[in-house]
C-alpha positions as CSV (number, residue, x, y, z in Angstrom):
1,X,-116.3,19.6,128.9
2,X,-118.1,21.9,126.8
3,X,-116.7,24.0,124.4
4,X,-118.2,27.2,126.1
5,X,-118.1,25.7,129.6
6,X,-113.9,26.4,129.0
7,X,-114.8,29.6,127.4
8,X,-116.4,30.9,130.5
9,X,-113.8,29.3,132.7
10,X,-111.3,30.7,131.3
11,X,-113.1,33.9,130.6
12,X,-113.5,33.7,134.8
13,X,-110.1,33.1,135.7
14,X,-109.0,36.3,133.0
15,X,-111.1,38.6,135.3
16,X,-109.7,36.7,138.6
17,X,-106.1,37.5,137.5
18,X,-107.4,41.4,136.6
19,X,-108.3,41.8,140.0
20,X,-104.9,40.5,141.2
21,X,-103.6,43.5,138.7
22,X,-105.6,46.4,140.4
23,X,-104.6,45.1,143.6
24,X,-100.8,44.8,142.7
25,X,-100.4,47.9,141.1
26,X,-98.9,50.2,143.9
27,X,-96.9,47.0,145.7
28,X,-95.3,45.4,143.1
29,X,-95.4,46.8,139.4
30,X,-93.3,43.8,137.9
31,X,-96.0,41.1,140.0
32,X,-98.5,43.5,138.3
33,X,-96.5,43.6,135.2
34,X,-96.8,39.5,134.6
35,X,-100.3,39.3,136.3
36,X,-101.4,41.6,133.6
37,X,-99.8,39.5,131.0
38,X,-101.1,36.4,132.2
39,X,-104.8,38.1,132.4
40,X,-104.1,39.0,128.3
41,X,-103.8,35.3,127.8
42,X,-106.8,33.9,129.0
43,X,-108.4,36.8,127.7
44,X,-107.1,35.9,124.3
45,X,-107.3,31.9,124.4
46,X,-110.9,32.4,126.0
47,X,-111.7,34.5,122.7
48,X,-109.7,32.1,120.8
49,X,-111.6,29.1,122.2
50,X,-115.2,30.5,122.2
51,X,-114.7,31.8,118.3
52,X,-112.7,28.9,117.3
């Protein structure tokens, strides 16, 4: 795979996990909590990856 083909995929599944935030937020604050963390990630290694 191509190096910005895993960018954007990973760049994708950072805004998938966003929306799982917004949509958590009133349920479950600790689900939110972790989504939120997990969104960071793949917002970081995309960044990572893409610059890198």
């Amino acid at each position: 795979m191509s190096k910005e083909i895993v960018g954007v995929l990973l760049l994708a599944l950072a805004g998938f996990l966003a929306g799982g935030v917004y949509s958590t937020w009133k349920n479950s604050r600790a689900l939110a909590g972790f989504l939120l963390v997990a969104t960071l990630l793949a917002l970081g290694g995309a960044i990572a990856w893409i610059v890198g």
